[in-house]
Every structure is written in structure tokens, then in C-alpha cells.
PDB file of N, CA, C and O in Angstrom:
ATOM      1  N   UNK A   1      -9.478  13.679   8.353  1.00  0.00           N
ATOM      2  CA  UNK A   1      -8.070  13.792   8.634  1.00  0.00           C
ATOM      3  C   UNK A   1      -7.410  12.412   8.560  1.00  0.00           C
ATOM      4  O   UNK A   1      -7.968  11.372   8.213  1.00  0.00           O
ATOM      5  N   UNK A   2      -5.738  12.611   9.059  1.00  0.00           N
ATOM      6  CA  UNK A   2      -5.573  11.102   8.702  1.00  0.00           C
ATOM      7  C   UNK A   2      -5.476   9.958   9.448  1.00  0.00           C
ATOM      8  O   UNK A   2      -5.170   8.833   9.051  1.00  0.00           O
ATOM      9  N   UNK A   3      -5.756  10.317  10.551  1.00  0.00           N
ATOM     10  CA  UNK A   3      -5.384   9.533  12.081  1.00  0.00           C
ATOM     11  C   UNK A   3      -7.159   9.489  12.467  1.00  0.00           C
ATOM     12  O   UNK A   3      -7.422   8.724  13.395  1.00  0.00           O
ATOM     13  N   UNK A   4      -8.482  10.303  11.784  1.00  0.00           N
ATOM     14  CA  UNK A   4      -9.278   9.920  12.680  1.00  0.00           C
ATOM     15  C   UNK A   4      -9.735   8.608  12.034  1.00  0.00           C
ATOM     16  O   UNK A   4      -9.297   7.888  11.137  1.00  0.00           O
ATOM     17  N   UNK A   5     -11.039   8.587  13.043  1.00  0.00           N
ATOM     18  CA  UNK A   5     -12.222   7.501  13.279  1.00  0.00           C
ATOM     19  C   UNK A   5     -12.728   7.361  11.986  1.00  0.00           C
ATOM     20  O   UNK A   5     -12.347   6.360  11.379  1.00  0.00           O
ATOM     21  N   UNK A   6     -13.521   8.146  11.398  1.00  0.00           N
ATOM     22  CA  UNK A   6     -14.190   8.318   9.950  1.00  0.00           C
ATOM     23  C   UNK A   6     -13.242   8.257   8.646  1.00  0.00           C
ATOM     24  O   UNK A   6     -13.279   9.124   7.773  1.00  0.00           O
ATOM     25  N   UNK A   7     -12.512   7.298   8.617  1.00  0.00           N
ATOM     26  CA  UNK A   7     -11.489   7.010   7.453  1.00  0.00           C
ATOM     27  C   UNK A   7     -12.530   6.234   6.100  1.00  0.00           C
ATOM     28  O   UNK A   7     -13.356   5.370   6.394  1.00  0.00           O
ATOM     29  N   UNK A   8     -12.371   6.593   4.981  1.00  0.00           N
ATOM     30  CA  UNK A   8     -12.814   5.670   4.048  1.00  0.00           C
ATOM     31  C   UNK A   8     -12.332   4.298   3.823  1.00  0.00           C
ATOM     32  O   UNK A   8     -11.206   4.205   3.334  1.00  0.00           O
ATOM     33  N   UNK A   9     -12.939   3.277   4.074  1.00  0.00           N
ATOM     34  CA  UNK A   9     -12.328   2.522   4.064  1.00  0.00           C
ATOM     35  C   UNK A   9     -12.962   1.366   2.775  1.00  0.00           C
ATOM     36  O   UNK A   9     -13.972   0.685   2.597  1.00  0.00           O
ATOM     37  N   UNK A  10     -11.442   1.712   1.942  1.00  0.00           N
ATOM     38  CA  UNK A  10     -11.833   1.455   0.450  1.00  0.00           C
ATOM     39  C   UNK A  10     -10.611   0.562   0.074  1.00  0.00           C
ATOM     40  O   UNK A  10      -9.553   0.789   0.662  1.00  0.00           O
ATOM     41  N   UNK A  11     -10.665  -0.440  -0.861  1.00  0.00           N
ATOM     42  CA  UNK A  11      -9.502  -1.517  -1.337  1.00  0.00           C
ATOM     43  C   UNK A  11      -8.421  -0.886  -1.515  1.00  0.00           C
ATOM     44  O   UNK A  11      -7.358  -1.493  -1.388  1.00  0.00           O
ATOM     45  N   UNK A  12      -8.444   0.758  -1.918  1.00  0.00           N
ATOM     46  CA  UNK A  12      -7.280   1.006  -2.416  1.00  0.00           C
ATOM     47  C   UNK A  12      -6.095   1.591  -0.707  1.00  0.00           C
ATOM     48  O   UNK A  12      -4.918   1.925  -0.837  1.00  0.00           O
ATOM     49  N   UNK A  13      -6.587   1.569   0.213  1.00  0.00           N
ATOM     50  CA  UNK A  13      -5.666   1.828   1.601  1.00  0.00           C
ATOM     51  C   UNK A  13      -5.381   0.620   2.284  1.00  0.00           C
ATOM     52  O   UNK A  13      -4.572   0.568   3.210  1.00  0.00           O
ATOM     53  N   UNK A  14      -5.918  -0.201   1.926  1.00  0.00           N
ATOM     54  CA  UNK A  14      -5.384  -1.599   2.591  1.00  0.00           C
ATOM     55  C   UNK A  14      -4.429  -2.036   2.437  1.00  0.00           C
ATOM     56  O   UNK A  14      -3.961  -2.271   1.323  1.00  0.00           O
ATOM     57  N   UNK A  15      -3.696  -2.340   3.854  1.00  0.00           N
ATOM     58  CA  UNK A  15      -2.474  -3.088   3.907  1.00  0.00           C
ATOM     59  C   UNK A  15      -2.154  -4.031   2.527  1.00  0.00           C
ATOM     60  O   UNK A  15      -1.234  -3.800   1.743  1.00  0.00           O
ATOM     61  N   UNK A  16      -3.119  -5.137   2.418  1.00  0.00           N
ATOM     62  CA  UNK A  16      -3.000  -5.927   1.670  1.00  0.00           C
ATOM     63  C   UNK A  16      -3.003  -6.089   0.273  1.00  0.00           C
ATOM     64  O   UNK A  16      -3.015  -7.121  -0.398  1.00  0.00           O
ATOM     65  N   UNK A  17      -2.984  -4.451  -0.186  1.00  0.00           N
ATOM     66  CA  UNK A  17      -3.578  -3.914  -1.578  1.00  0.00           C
ATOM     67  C   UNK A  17      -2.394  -3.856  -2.110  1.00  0.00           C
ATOM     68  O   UNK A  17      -1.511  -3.407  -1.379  1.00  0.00           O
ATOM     69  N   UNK A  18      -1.931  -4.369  -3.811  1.00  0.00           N
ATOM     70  CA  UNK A  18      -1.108  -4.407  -4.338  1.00  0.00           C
ATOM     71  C   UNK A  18      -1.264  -3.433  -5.666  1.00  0.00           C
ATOM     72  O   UNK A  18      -2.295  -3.723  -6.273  1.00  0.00           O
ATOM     73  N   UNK A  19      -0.692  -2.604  -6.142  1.00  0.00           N
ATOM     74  CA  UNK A  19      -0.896  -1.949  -7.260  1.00  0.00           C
ATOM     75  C   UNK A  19      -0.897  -3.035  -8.025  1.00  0.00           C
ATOM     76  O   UNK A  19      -0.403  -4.115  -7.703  1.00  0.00           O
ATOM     77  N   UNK A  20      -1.850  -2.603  -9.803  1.00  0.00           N
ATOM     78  CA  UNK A  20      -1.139  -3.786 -10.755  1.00  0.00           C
ATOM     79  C   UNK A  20      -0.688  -2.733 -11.462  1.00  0.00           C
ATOM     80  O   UNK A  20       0.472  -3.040 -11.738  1.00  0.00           O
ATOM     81  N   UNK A  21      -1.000  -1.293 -12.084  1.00  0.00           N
ATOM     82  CA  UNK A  21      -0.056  -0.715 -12.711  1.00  0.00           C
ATOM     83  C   UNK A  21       0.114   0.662 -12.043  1.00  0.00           C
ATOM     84  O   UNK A  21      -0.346   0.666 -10.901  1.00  0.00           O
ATOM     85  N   UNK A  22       0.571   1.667 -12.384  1.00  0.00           N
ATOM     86  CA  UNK A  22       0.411   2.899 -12.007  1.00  0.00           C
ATOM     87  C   UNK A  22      -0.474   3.297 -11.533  1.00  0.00           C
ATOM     88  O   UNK A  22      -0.663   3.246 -10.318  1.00  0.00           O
ATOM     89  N   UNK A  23      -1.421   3.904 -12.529  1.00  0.00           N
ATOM     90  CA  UNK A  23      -2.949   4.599 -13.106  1.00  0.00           C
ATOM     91  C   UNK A  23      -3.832   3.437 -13.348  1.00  0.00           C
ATOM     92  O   UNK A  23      -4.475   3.321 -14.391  1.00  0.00           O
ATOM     93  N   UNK A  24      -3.865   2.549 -12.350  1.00  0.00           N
ATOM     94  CA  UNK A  24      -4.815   1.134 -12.905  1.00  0.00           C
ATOM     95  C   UNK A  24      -6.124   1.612 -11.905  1.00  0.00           C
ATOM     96  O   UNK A  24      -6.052   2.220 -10.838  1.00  0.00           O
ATOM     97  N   UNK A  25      -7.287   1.147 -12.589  1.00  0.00           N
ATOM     98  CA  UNK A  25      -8.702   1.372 -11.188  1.00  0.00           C
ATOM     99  C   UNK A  25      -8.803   0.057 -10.615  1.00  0.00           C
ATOM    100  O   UNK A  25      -9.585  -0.184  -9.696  1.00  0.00           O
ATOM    101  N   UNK A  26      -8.158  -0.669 -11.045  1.00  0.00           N
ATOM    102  CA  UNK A  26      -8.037  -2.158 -10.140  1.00  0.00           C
ATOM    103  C   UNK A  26      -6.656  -2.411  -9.308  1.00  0.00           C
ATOM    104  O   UNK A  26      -5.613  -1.860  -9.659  1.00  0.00           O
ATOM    105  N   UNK A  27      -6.705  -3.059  -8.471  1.00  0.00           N
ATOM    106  CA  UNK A  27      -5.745  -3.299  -7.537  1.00  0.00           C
ATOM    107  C   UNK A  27      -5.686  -5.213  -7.459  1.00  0.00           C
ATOM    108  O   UNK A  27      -6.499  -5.893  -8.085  1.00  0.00           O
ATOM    109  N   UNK A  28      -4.665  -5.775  -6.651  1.00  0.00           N
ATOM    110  CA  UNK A  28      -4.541  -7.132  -6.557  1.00  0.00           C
ATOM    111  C   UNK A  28      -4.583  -7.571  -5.399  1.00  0.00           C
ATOM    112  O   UNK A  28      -3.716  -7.043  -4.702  1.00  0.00           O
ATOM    113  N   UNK A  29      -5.399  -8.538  -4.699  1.00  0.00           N
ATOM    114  CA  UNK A  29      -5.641  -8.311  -3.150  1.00  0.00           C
ATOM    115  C   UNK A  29      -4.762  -9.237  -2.512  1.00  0.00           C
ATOM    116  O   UNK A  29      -4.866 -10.152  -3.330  1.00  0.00           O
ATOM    117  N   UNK A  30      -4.104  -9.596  -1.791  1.00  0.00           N
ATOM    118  CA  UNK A  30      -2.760 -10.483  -1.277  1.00  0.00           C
ATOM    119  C   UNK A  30      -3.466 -11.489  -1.110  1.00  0.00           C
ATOM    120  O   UNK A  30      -3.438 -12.429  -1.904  1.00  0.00           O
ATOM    121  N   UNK A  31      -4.392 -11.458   0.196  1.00  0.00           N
ATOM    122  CA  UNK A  31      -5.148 -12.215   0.417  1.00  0.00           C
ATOM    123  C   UNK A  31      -5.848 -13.084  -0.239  1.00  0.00           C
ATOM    124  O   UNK A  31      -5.654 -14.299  -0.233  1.00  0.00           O
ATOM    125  N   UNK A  32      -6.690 -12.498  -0.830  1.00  0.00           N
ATOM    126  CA  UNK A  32      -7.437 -13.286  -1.782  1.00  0.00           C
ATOM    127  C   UNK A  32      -7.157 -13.626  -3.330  1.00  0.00           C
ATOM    128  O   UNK A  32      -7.954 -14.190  -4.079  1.00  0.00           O
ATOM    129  N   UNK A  33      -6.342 -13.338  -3.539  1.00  0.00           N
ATOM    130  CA  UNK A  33      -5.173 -13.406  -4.737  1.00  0.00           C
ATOM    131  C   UNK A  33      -6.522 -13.676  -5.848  1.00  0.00           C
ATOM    132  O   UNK A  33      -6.877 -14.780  -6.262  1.00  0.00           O
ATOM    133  N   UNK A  34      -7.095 -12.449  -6.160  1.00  0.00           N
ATOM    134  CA  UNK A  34      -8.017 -11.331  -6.866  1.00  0.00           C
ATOM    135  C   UNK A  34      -7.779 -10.536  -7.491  1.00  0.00           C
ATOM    136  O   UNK A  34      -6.629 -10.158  -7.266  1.00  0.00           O
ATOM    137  N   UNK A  35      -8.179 -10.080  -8.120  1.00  0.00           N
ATOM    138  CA  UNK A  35      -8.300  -8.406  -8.596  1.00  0.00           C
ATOM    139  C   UNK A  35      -9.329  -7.884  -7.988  1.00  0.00           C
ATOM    140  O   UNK A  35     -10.398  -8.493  -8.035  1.00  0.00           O
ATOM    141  N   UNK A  36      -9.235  -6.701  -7.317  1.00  0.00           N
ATOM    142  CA  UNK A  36     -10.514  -5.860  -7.013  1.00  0.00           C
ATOM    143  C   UNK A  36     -10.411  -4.028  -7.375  1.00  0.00           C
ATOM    144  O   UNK A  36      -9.389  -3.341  -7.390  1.00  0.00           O
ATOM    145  N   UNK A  37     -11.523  -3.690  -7.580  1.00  0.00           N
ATOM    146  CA  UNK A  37     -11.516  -2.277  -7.971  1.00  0.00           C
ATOM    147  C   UNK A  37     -11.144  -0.790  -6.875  1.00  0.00           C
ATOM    148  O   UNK A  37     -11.689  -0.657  -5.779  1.00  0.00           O
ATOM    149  N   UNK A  38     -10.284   0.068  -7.360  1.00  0.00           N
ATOM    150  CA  UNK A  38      -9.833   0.749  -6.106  1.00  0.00           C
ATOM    151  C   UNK A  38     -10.652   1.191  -4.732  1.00  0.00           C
ATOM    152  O   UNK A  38     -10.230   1.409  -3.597  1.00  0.00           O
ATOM    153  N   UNK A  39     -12.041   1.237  -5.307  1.00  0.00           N
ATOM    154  CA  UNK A  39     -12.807   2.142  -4.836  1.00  0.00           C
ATOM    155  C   UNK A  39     -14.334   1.336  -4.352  1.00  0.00           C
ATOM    156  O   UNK A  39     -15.463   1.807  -4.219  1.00  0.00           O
ATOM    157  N   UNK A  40     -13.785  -0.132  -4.153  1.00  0.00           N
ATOM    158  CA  UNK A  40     -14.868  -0.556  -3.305  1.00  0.00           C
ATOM    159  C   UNK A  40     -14.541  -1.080  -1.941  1.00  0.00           C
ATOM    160  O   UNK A  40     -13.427  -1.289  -1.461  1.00  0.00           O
ATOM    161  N   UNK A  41     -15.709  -1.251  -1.413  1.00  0.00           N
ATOM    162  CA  UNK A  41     -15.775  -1.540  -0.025  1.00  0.00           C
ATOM    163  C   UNK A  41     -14.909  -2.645   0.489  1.00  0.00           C
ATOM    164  O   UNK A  41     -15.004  -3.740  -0.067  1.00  0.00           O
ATOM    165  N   UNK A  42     -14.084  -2.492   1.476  1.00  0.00           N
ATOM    166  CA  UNK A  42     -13.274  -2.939   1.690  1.00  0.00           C
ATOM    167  C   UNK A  42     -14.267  -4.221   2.998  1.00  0.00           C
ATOM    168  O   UNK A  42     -15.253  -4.135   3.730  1.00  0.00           O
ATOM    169  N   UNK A  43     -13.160  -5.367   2.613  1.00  0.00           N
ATOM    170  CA  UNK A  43     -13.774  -6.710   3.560  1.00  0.00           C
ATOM    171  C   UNK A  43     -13.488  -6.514   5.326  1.00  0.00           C
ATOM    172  O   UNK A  43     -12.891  -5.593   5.884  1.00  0.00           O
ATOM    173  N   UNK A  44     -14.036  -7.526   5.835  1.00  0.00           N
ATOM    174  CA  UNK A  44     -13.307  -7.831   7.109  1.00  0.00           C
ATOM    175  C   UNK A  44     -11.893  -8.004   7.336  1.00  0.00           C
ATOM    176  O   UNK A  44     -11.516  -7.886   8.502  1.00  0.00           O
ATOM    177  N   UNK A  45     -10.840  -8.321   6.237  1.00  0.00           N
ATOM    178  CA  UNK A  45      -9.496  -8.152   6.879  1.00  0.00           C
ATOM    179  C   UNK A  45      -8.583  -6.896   6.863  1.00  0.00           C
ATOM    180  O   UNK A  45      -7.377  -6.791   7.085  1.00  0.00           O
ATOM    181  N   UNK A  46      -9.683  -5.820   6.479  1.00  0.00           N
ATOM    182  CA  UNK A  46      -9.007  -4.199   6.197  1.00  0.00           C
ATOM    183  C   UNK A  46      -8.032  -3.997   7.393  1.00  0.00           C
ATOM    184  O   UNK A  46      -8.492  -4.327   8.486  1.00  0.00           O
ATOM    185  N   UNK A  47      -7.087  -3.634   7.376  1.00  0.00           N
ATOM    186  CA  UNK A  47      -6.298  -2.778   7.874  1.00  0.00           C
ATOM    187  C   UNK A  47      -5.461  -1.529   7.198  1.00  0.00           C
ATOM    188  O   UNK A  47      -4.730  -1.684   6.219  1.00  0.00           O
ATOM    189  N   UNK A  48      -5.663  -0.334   7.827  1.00  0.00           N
ATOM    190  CA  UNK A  48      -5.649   0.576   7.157  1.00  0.00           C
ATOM    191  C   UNK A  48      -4.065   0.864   6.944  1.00  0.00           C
ATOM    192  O   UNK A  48      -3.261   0.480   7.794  1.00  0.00           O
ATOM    193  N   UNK A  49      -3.653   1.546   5.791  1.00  0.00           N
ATOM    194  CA  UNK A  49      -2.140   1.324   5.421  1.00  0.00           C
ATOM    195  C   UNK A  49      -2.505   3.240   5.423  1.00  0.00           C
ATOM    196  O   UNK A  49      -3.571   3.676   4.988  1.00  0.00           O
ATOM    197  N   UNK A  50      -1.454   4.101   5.963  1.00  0.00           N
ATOM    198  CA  UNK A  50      -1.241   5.196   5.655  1.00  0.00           C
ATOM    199  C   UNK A  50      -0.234   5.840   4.583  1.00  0.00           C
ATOM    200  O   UNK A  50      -0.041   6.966   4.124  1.00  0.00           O
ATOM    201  N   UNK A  51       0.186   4.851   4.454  1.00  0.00           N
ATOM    202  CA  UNK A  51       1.395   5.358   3.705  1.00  0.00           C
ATOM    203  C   UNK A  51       0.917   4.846   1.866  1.00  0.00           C
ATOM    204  O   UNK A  51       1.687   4.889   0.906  1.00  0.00           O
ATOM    205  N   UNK A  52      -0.294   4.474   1.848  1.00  0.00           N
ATOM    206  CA  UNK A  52      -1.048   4.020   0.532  1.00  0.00           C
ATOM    207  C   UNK A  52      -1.853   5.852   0.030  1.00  0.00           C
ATOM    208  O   UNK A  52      -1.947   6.242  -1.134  1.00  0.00           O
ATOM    209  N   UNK A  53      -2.218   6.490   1.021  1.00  0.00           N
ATOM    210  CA  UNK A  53      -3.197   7.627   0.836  1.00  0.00           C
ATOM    211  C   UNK A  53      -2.241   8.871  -0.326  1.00  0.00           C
ATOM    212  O   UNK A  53      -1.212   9.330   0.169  1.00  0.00           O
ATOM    213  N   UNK A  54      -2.562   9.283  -1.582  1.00  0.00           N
ATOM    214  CA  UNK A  54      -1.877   9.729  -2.035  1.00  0.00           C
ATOM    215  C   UNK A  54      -1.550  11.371  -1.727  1.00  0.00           C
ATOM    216  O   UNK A  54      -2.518  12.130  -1.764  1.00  0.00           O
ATOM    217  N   UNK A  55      -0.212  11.937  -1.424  1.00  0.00           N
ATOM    218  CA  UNK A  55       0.426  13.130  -1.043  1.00  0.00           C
ATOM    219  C   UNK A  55       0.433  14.059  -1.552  1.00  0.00           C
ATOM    220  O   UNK A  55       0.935  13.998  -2.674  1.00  0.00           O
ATOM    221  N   UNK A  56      -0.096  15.476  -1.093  1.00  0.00           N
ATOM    222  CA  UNK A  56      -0.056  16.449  -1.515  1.00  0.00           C
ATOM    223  C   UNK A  56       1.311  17.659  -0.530  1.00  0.00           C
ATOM    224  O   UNK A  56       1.673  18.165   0.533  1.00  0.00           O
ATOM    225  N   UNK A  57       1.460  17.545  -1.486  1.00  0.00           N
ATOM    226  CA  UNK A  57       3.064  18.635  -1.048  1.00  0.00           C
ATOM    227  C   UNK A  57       2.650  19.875  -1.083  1.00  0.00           C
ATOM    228  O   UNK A  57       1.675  20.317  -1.690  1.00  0.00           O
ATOM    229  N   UNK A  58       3.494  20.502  -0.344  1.00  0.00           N
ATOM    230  CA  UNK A  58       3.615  22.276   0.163  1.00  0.00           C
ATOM    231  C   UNK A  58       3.841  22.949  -1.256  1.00  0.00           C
ATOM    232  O   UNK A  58       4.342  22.457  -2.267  1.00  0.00           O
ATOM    233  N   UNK A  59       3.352  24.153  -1.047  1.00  0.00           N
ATOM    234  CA  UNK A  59       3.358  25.437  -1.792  1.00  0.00           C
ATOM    235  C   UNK A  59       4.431  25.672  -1.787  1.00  0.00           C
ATOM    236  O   UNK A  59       4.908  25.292  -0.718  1.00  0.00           O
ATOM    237  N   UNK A  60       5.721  26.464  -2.902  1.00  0.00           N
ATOM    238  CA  UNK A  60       6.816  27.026  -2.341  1.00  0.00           C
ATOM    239  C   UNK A  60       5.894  28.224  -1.914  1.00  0.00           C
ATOM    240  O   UNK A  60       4.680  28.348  -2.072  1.00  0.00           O
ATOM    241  N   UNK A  61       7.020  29.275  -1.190  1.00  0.00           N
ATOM    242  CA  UNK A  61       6.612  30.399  -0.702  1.00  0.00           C
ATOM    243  C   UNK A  61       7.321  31.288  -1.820  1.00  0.00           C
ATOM    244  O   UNK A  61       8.504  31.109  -2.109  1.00  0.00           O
ATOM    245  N   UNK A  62       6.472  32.326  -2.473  1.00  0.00           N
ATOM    246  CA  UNK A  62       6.857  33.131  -3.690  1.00  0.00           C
ATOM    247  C   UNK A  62       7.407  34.458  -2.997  1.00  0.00           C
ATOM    248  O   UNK A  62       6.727  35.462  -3.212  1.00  0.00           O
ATOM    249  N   UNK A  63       8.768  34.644  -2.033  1.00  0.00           N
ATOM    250  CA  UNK A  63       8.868  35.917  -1.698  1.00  0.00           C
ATOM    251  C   UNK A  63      10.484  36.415  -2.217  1.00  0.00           C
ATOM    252  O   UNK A  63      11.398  35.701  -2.631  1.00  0.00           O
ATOM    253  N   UNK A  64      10.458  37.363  -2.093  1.00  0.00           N
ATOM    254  CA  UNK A  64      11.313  38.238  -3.035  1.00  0.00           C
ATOM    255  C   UNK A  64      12.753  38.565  -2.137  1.00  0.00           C
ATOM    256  O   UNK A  64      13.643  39.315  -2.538  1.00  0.00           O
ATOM    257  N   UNK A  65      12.769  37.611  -0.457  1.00  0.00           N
ATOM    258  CA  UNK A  65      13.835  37.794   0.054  1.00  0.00           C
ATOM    259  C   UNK A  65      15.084  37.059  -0.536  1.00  0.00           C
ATOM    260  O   UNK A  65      14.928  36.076  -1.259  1.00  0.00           O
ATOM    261  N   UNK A  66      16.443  37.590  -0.191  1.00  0.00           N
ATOM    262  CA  UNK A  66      17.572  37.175  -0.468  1.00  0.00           C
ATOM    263  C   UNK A  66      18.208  36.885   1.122  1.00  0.00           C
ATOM    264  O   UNK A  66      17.833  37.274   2.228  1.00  0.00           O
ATOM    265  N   UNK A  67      19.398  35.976   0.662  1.00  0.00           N
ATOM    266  CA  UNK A  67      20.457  36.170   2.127  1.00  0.00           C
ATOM    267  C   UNK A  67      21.154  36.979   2.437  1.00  0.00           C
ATOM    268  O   UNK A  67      21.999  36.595   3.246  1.00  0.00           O
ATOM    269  N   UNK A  68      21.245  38.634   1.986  1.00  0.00           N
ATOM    270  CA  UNK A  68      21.408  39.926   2.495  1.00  0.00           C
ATOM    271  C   UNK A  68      20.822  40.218   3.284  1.00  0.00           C
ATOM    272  O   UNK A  68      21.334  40.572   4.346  1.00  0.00           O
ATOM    273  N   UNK A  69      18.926  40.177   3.006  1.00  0.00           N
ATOM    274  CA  UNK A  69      18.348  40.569   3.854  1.00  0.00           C
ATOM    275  C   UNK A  69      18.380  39.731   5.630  1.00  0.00           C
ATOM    276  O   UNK A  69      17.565  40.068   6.489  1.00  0.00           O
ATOM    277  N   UNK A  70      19.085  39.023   5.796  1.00  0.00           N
ATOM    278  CA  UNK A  70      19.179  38.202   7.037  1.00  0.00           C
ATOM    279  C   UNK A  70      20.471  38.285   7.843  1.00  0.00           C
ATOM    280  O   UNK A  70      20.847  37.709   8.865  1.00  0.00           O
ATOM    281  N   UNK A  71      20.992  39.140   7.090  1.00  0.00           N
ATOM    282  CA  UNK A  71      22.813  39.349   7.610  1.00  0.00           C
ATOM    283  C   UNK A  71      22.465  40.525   8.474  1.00  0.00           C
ATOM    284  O   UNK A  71      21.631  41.386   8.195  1.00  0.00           O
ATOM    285  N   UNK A  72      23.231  40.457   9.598  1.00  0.00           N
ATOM    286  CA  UNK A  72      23.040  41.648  11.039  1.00  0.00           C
ATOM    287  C   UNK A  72      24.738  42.807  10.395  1.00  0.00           C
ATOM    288  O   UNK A  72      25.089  43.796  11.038  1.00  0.00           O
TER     289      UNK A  72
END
């Protein structure tokens, strides 16, 4: 989940992680003003960024009501 204990903790959620392109498997590290790959082990200055984890959005709901059906 996204708040627990058992988080992966990989270059690409770190605070300090900079995209270099879109769709790149490398990232740019602030810190160490590097390149490193998304998906390795992250150092001693990890701090975890939530807002890096990529989003999966809601389903619409496929139903066949209108705003008639809700009028009294």
C-alpha cells in the first residue's frame, strides 16, 4: 500500500530523483549529480516522495441512468 512500512525503495521514488526524459530507465540524482537507473537500490539519503509513484485512475461506471431517473 502507499503509506506502509514495506515500500520499495528504488531511485525512481526518491525525493531527490529527477526525470531526464519521459520514458527514460535512467533518472538524474540531485545529490550526487549522476545518472542512475530507475530501478536500483536506493542509497542512504532516500526519502520517499509519494507523489513520484505512478497513478492509476477510476473506472467510469458504465450505467444506463439518466437525470429523469433522480427527479421525485
Amino acid at each position: 500500500m502507499i503509506y506502509s512500512e514495506n515500500i520499495d525503495k528504488i531511485c525512481a521514488y526518491c525525493r531527490h530523483a529527477e526525470p531526464t526524459a519521459p520514458d527514460a530507465e535512467r533518472t538524474q540524482c540531485a545529490l550526487y549529480k549522476k545518472e542512475v537507473g530507475k530501478t536500483d537500490p536506493a542509497c542512504g539519503k532516500y526519502i520517499y516522495d509519494i507523489f513520484k509513484r505512478p497513478v492509476r485512475r477510476k473506472k467510469r461506471l458504465k450505467t444506463d441512468f439518466s437525470a429523469k431517473d433522480f427527479k421525485l
